[in-house]
C-alpha positions as CSV (number, residue, x, y, z in Angstrom):
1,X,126.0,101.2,18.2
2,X,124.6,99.7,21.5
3,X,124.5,95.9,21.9
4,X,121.1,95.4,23.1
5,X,121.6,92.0,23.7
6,X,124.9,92.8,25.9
7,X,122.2,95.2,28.2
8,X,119.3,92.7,28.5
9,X,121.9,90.3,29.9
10,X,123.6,92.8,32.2
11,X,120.0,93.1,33.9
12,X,120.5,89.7,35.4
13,X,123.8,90.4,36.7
14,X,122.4,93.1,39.0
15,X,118.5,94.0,38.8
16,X,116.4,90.8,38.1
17,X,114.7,89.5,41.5
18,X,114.2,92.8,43.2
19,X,110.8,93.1,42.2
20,X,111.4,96.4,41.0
21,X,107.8,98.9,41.2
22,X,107.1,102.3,39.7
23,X,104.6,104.4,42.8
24,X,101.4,105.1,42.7
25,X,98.9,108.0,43.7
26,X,96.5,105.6,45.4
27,X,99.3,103.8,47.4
28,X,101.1,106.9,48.7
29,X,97.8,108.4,49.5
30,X,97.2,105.4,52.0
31,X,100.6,105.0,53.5
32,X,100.2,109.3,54.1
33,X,96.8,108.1,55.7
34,X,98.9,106.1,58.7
35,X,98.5,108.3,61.9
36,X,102.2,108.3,63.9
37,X,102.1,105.8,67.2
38,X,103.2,108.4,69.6
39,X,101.3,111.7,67.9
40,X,98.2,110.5,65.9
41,X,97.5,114.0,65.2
42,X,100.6,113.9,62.3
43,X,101.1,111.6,59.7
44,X,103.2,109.5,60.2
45,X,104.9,109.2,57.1
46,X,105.1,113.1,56.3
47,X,107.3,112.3,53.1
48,X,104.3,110.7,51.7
49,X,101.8,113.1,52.3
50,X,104.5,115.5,50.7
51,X,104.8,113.6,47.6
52,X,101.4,113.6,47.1
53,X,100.5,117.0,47.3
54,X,103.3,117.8,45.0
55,X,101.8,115.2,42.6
56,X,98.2,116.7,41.4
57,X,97.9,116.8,38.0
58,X,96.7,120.4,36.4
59,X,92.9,119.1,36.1
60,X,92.8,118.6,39.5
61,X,93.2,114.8,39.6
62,X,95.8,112.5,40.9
63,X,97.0,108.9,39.3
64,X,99.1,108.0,36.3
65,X,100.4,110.2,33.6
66,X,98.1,107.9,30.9
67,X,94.2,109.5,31.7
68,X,92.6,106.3,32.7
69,X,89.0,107.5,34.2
70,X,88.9,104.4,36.9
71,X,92.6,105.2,37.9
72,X,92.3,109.1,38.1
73,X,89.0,108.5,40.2
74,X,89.9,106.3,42.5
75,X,93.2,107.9,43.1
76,X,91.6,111.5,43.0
77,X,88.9,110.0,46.2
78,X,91.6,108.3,48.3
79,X,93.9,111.6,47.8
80,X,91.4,113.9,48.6
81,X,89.9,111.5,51.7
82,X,93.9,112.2,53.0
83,X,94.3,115.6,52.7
84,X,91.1,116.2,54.6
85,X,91.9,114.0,57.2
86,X,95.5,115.7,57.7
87,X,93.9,119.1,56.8
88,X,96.9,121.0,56.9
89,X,96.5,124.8,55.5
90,X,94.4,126.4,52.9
91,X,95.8,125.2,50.3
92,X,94.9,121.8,51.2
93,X,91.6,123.5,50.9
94,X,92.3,124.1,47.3
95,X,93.6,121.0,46.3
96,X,90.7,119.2,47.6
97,X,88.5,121.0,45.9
98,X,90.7,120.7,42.3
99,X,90.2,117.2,42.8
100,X,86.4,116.4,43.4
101,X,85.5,118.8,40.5
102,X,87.9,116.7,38.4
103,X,86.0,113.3,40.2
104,X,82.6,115.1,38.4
105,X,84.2,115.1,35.2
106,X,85.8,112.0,34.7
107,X,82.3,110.0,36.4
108,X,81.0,110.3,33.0
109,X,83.8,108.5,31.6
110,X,84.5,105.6,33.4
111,X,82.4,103.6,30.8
112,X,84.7,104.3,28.4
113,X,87.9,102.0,29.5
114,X,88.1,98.4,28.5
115,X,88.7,97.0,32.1
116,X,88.0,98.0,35.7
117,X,90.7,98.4,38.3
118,X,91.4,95.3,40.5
119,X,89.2,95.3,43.3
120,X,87.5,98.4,42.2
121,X,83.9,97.7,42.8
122,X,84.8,96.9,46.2
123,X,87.2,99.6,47.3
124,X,84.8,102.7,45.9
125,X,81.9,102.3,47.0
126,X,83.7,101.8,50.5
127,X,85.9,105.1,50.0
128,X,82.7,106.9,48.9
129,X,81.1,106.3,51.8
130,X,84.1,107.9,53.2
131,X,83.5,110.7,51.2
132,X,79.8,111.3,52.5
133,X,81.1,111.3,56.4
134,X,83.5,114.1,54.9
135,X,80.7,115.8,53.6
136,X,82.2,116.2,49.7
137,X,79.5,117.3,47.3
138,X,80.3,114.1,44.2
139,X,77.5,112.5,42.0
140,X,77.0,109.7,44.4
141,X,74.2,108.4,42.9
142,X,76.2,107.7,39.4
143,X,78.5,105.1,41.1
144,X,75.3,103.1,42.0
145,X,76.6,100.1,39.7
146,X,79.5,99.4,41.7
147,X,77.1,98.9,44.6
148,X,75.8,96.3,42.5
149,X,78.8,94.5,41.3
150,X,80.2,94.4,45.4
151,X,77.2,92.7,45.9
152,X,78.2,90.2,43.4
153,X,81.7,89.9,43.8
154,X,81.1,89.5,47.7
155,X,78.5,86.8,46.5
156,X,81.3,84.7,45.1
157,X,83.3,84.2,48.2
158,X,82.8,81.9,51.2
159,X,82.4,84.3,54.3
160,X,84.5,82.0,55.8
161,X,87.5,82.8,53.7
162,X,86.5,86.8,53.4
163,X,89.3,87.2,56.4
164,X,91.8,84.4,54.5
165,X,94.9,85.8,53.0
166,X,94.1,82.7,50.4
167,X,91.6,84.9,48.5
168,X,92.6,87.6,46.4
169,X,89.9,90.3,48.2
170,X,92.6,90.1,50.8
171,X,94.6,91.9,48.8
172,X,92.4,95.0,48.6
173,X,91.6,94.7,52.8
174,X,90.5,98.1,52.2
175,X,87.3,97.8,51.0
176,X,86.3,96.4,54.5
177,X,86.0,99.9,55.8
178,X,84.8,100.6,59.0
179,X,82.6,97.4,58.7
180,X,85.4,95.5,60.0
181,X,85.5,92.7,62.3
182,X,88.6,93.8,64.0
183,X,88.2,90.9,66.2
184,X,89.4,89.0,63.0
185,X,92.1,91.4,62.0
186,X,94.8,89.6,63.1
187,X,98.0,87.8,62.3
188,X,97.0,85.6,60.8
189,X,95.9,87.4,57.7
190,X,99.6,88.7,57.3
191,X,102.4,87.4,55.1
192,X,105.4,86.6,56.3
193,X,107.4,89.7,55.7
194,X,104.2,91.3,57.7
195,X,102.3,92.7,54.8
196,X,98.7,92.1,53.9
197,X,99.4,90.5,50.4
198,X,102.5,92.4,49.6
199,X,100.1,95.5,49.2
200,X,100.9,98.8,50.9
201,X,97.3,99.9,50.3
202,X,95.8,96.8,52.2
203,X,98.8,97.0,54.6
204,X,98.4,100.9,55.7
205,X,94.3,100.2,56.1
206,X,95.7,97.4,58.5
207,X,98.2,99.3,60.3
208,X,95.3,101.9,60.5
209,X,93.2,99.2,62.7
210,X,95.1,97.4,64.2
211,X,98.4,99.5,65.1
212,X,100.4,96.2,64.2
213,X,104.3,95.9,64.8
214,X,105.3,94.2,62.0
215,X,102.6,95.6,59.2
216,X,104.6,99.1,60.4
217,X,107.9,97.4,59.9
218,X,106.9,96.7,56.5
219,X,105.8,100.0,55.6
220,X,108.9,101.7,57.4
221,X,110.8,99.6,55.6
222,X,109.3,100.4,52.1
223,X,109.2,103.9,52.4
224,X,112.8,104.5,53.0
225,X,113.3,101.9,50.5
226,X,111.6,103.3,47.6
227,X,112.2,107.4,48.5
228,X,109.0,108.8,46.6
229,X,105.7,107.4,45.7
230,X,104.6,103.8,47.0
231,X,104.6,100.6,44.4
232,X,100.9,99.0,44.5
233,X,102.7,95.7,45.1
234,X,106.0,95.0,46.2
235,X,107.8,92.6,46.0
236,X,107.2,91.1,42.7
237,X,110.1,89.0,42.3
238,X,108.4,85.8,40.5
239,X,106.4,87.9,38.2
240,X,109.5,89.9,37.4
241,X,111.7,86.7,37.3
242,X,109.2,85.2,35.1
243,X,108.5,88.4,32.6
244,X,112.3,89.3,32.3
245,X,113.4,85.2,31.0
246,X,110.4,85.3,28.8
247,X,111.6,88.5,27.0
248,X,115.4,87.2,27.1
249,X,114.1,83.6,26.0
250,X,112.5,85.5,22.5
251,X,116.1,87.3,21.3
252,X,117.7,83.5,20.7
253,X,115.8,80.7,22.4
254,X,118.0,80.1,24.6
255,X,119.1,81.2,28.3
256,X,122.8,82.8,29.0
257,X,124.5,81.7,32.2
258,X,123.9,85.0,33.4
259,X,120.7,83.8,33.5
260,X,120.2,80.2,35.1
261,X,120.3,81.9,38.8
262,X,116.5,83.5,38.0
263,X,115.8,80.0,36.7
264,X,116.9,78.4,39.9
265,X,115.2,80.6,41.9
266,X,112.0,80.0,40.3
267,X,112.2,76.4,40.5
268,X,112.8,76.7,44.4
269,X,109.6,78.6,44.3
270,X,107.4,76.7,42.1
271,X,104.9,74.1,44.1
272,X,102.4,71.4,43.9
273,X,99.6,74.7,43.2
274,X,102.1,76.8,41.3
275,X,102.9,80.3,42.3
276,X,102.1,83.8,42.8
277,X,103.3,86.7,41.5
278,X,106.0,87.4,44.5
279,X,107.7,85.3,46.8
280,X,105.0,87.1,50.0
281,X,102.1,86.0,47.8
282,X,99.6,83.3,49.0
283,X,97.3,83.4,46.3
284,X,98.6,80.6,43.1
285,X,97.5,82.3,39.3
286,X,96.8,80.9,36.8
287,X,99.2,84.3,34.8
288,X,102.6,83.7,37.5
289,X,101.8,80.0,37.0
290,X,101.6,79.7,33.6
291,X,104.6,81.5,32.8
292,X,107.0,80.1,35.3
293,X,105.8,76.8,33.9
294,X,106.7,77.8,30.8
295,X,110.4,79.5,31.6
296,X,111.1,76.1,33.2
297,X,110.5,74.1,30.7
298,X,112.6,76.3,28.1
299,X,115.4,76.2,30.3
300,X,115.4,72.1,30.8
301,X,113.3,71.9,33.7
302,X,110.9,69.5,34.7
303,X,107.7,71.2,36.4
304,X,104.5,68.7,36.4
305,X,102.1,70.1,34.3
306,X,99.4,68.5,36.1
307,X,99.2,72.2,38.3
308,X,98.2,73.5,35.4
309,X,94.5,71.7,35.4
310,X,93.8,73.1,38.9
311,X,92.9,75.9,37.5
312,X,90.4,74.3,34.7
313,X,86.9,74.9,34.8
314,X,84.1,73.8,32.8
315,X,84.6,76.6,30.1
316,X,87.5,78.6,30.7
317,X,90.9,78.8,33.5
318,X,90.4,80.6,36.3
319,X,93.2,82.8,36.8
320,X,92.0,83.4,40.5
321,X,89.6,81.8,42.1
322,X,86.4,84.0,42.7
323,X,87.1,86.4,40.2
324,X,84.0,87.7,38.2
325,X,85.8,87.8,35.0
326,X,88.5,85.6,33.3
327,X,91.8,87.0,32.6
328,X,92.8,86.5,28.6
329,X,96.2,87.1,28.6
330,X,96.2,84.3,31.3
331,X,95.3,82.4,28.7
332,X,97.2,83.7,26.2
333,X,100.1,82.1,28.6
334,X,98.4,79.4,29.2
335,X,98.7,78.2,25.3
336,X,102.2,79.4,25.5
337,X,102.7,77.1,28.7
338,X,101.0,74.1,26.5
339,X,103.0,75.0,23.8
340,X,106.8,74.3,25.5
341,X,105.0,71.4,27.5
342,X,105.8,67.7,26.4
343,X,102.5,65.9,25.6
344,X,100.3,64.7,28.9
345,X,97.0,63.1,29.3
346,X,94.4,65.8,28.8
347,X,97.0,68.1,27.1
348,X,94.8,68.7,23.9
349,X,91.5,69.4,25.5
350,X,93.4,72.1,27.4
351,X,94.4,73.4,24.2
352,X,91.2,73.3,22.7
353,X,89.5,75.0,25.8
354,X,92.0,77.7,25.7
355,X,92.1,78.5,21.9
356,X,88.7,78.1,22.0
357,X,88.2,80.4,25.0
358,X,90.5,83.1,23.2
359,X,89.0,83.0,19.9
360,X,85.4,83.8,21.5
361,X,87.2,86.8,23.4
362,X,88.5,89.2,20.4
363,X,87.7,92.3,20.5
364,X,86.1,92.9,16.5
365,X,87.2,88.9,15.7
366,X,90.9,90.6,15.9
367,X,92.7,91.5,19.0
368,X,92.6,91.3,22.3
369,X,92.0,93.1,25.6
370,X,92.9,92.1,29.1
371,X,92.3,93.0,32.7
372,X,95.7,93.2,33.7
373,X,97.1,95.7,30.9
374,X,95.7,98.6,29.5
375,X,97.0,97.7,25.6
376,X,95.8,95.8,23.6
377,X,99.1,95.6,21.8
378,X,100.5,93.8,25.3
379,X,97.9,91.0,24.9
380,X,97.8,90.7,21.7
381,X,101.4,90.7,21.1
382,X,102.0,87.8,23.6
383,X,99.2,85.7,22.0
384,X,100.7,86.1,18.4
385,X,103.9,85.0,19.8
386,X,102.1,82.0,21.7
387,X,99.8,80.8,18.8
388,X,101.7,80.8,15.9
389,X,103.6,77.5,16.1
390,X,100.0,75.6,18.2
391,X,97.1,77.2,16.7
392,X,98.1,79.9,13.9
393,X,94.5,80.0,12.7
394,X,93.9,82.1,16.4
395,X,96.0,85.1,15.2
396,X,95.4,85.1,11.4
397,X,93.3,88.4,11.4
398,X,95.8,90.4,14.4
399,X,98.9,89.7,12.7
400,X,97.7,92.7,9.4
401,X,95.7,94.5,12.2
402,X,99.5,94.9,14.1
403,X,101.0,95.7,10.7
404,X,98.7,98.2,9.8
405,X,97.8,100.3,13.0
406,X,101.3,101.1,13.4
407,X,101.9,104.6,13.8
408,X,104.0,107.4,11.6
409,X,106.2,108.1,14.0
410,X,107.1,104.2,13.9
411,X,105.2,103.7,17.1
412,X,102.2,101.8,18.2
413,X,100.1,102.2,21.5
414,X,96.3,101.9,22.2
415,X,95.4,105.6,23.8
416,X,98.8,107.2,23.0
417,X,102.1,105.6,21.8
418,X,104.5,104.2,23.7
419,X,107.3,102.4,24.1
420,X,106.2,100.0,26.1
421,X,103.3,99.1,23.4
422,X,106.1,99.8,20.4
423,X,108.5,96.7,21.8
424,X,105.5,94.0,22.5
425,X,104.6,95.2,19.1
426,X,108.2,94.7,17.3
427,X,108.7,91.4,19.4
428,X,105.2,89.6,17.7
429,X,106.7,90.5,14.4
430,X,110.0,89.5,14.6
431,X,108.9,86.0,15.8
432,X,105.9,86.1,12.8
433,X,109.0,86.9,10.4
434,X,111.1,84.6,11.9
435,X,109.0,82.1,10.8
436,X,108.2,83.3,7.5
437,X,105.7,85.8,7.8
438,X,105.9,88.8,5.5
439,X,106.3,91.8,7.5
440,X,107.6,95.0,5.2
441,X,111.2,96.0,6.4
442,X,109.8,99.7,6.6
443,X,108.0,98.4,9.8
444,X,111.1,97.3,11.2
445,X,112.8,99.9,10.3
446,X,110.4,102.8,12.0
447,X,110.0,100.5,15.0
448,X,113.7,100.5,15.7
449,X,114.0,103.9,14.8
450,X,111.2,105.3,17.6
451,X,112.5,102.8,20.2
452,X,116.2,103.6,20.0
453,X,115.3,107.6,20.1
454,X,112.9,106.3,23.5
455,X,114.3,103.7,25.6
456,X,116.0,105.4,29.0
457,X,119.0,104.3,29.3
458,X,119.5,105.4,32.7
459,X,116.3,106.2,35.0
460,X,114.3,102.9,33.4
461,X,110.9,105.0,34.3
462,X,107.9,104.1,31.6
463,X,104.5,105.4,31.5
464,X,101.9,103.1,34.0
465,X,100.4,101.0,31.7
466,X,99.3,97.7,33.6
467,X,96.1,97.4,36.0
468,X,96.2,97.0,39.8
469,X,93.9,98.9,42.4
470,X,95.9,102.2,39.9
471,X,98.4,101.8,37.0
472,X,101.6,100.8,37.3
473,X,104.5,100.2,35.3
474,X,106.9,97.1,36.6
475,X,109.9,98.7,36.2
476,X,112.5,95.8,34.9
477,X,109.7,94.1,33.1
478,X,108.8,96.8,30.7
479,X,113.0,97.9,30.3
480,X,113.4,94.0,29.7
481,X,110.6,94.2,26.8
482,X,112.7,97.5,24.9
483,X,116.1,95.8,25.2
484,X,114.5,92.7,24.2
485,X,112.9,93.8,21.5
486,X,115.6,96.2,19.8
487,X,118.2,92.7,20.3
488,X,115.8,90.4,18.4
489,X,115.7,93.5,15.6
490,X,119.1,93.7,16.0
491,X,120.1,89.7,15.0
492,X,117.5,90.3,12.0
């Protein structure tokens, strides 16, 4: 029998810190967009372009393998913007066609997911405009709310910051268009590793502009890095550092020495506003911040929790500042943060604000969705685990809700089940049990059972289940999660 434990240590050795990215449509389909210097007529990153023409899905659409309507739109429009650009052959013909009849179908549908993508209400009403220049027959006039909600988010940020890698709208450059000040297009919005907030979308539309050296670089770079479909961020070496300890942290609450060089390099990180979700990021979280926080003081450190109340506002924590809508499992970490921290002046009034906050944001007075992950069983999971030692009250009515929607197969998962959903599951359980819940061992037992039969041992590939500008999977995070889970089942 596998030692689970043994494997979720041996990640550390070797993997943890590489911020580690399964591709996506929408990315690939913006780094095929990039004309080459010296032949603009060609792409110039033909192995792209390949990848996503070998890619479609049978309907016609592109994105993730989950049917997620904003995902599979917005990735369908930017491939089908690409392929008529680089209009190859007749086939491309045919492709493009596949995918705006899908587009038309999966319009009516985008009601019917729990969250938008991030920076979605900018990007398509940008790309559609796209679209009309292209002359593609699509149900423009059904899109009309994301007009709206631009408007909005646009509203919320200084104009003075809308060319400011300190806001997060830098992150999804895109949606600027051909509205552009290119005068303002410069240097000074790029990280130091030349990216426009470690995001190859945002980066290509750059490069597309502005024909920058080291935004190319980075591309370049990434491309013959990753040898297939583009990440939507990379790197993400805090938010994997951070994700990876907390799933080690549950098996024995405690850290191996395998372990203390993530530690250390999140401490170097961490400052006076608290951090990002990669070492390239400008933008602080509240999510990144939160957790680090927490890792740090589990593991003996001694972050001030003061950086904590910069993100406080009057009803709620901001987990960006300017976003239109709160993030709960932000949150969720929050409490879990407050829960490892020693006592500090204004430490219960966070508390309150933050149960509060979460018990006003279930989803039928029971669970919990979030605008990071498509699963409730992610959110949910992580705010069993947080609560039930500061505020078990919070998760009274999720705790039989995760018992009970638990799959035959042994699995859970909101739209389909998964392993991913089937170890943040297990994980909530196991900690309930451990202290003294009653979970029946059948549960256990079934759990185990589908997880052993699905964890890949060797590729580490999971189905896209968080929410950037498309689904993604984080590779080491969600293969952390399994081994973490089947371990803690293990030592029951």
């Amino acid at each position: 029998m596998p030692n689970w434990y043994e494997e979720l240590v041996a990640l550390f050795k070797d993997q943890i810190g590489k911020g580690e990215m399964a591709g996506t449509a929408y990315d690939t389909a913006w780094v095929a967009s990039i004309p080459d210097p010296e032949q603009p007529d060609r792409p110039a990153f033909p192995q792209a372009l390949d990848w996503l023409r070998l890619h479609q899905h049978s309907d016609g659409s592109w994105g993730a393998e989950i049917e997620y309507y904003h995902d599979r739109v917005l990735s369908t429009l930017i491939a089908c913007i690409v392929l008529a650009e680089w209009r190859r052959d007749e086939w491309a013909d045919y492709q493009i066609d596949a995918g705006l009849k899908s587009i038309w179908r999966n319009a009516t549908s985008l009601q019917r997911d729990p969250n938008d993508l991030v920076g979605f209400e900018l990007i398509l009403p940008t790309l559609l405009q796209r679209a009309r220049t292209l002359g593609f027959r699509l149900p423009y006039s059904h899109f009309d709310l994301y007009k709206v909600q631009r408007t909005r988010k646009l509203e919320l940020i200084p104009q003075t910051l809308l060319y400011s890698r300190s806001v997060t709208s830098t992150f999804s450059l895109e949606f600027l268009g051909d509205q552009a000040d290119r005068s303002r297009l410069d240097g000074s919005l790029q990280e130091d590793n030349g990216s426009i907030a470690s995001s190859p979308s945002a980066t290509s539309y750059f490069l597309r502009q502005t024909s920058n050296a080291q935004a190319m670089k980075y591309i370049d770079t990434l491309v013959h890095r990753v040898k297939g479909a583009i990440p939507a961020a990379i790197p993400i070496d805090i938010f994997e550092r951070a994700w990876t300890l907390y799933n080690l942290y549950l098996v024995e609450n405690r850290f191996p020495p395998e372990a203390l060089c993530c530690i250390d390099e999140l401490a170097e990180r961490w400052t006076r506003q608290g951090v990002g979700f990669g070492t390239f990021s400008s933008v602080q979280d509240l999510d990144d911040t939160s957790l680090t926080f927490d890792m740090l003081v589990r593991a003996g450190k001694r972050p001030d929790p003061s950086v904590l109340q910069l993100f406080e506002l009057e009803s709620h924590f901001m987990c960006q500042a300017y976003e239109r809508n709160p993030s709960i499992s932000a949150h969720v970490h929050l409490l879990d943060a407050l829960g490892a921290s020693p006592r500090f002046q204004g430490w219960q009034s966070m508390v309150d604000k933050t149960v509060g906050f979460l018990e006003h944001s279930k989803t039928y007075g029971t669970f919990w969705f979030d605008k990071w992950h498509v699963s409730p069983y992610y959110t949910t999971g992580h705010a069993i685990i947080a609560a039930l030692d500061i505020a078990p009250l919070l998760v009274q009515e999720a705790i039989p809700w995760l018992i009970q929607t638990q799959r035959p197969n042994g699995g859970w998962g909101y739209l389909d089940d998964t392993t991913e959903e089937t170890a943040h599951s297990l994980q909530a359980l196991i900690v309930y049990h451990r202290k003294g819940g009653r979970v029946p061992p059948k549960v256990f037992a079934q759990a185990v059972n589908y997880l052993e039969r699905s964890v890949e041992r060797q590729n580490a590939r999971y189905r896209a289940l968080w929410l950037c500008k498309a689904l993604y999977s984080p590779t080491w995070i969600v293969h952390s999660t399994i081994l973490g889970a089947l371990a803690m089942a293990q030592a029951l």
